[in-house]
C-alpha positions as CSV (number, residue, x, y, z in Angstrom):
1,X,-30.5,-149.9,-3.8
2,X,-28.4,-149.1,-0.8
3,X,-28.9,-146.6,1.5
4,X,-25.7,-145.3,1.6
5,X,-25.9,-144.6,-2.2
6,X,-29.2,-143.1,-2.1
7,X,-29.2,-140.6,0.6
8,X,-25.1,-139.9,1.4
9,X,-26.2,-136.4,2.9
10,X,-28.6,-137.2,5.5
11,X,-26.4,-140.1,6.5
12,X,-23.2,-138.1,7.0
13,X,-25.3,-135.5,9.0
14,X,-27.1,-138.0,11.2
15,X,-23.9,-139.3,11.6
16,X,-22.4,-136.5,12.8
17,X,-24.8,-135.1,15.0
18,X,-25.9,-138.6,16.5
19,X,-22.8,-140.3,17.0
20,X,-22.0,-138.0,20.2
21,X,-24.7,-139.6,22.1
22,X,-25.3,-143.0,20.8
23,X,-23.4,-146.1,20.6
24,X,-23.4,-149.9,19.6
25,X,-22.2,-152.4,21.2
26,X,-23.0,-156.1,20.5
27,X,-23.6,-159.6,22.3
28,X,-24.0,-163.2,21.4
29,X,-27.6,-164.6,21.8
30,X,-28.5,-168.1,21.9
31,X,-31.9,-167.2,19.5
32,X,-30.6,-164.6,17.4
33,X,-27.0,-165.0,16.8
34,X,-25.3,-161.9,16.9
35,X,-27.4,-159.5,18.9
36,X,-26.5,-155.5,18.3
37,X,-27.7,-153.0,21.1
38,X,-27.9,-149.3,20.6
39,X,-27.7,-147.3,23.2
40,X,-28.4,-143.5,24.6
41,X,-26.0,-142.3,26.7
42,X,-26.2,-145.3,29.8
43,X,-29.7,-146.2,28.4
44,X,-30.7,-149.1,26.1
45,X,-32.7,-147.9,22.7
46,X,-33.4,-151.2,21.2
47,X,-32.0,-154.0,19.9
48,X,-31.4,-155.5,16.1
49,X,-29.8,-158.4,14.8
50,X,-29.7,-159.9,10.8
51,X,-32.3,-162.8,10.3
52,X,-31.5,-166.1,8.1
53,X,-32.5,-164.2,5.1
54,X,-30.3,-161.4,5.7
55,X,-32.8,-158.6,6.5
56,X,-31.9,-156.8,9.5
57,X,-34.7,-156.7,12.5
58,X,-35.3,-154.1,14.7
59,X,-36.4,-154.1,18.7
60,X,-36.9,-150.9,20.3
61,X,-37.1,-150.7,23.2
62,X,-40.3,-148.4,23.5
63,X,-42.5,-147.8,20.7
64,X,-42.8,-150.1,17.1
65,X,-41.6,-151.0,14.1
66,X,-42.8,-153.3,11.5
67,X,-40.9,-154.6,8.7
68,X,-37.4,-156.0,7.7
69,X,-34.9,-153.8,6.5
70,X,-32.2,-153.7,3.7
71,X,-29.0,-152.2,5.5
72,X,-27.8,-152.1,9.6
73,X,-27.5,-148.5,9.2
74,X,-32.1,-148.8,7.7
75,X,-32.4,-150.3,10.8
76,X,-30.3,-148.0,13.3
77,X,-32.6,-145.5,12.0
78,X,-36.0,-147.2,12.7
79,X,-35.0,-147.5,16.2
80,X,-34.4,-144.3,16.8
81,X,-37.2,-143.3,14.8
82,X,-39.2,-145.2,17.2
83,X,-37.9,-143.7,20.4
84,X,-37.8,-140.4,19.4
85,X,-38.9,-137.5,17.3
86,X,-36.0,-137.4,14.2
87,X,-38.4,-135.6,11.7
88,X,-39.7,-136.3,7.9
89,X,-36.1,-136.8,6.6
90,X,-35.7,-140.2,8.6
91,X,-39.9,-140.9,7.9
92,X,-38.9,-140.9,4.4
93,X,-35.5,-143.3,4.7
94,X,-37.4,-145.4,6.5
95,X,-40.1,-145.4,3.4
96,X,-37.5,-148.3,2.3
97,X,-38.4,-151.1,4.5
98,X,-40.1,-153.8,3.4
């Protein structure tokens, strides 16, 4: 199920409050392909890209995350999630990993 079906509310307020100080830009990468970087402000949050099977990846830049994930916008969260202190409403859209 998509994430964007699921929970339409919590995306369209992360959205909203997030996209003030965060942004994605994207480069090519000789190991990964297409390599997107989220960033805070001037500073780099992580990195994610789409593997061969079509899961998305994620690499923060400090702290963890395990798993593959469904949907770029899955993985956007985990990042963050990783960095910084979002609250239960992310723990539990990040519940969808694999």
């Amino acid at each position: 199920m998509a994430l964007t079906t699921q929970y339409p509310q919590v995306l369209v307020q992360l959205e909203q409050q997030l996209s003030k100080v965060y942004t994605i830009d994207s480069a090519d990468d000789v190991d990964f392909g297409k390599l997107y970087r989220l960033w805070k402000n001037l500073n780099l949050v992580g990195t994610f890209y789409q593997n061969l099977d079509g899961k998305w990846i994620a690499q923060p830049s400090s702290g963890q995350v395990n798993g593959k994930f469904d949907t770029k916008e899955q993985v956007i969260l985990a990042i963050m999630r990783a960095t910084e202190n979002l609250g239960t409403n992310i723990d539990s859209l990040l519940s969808l990993a694999i």
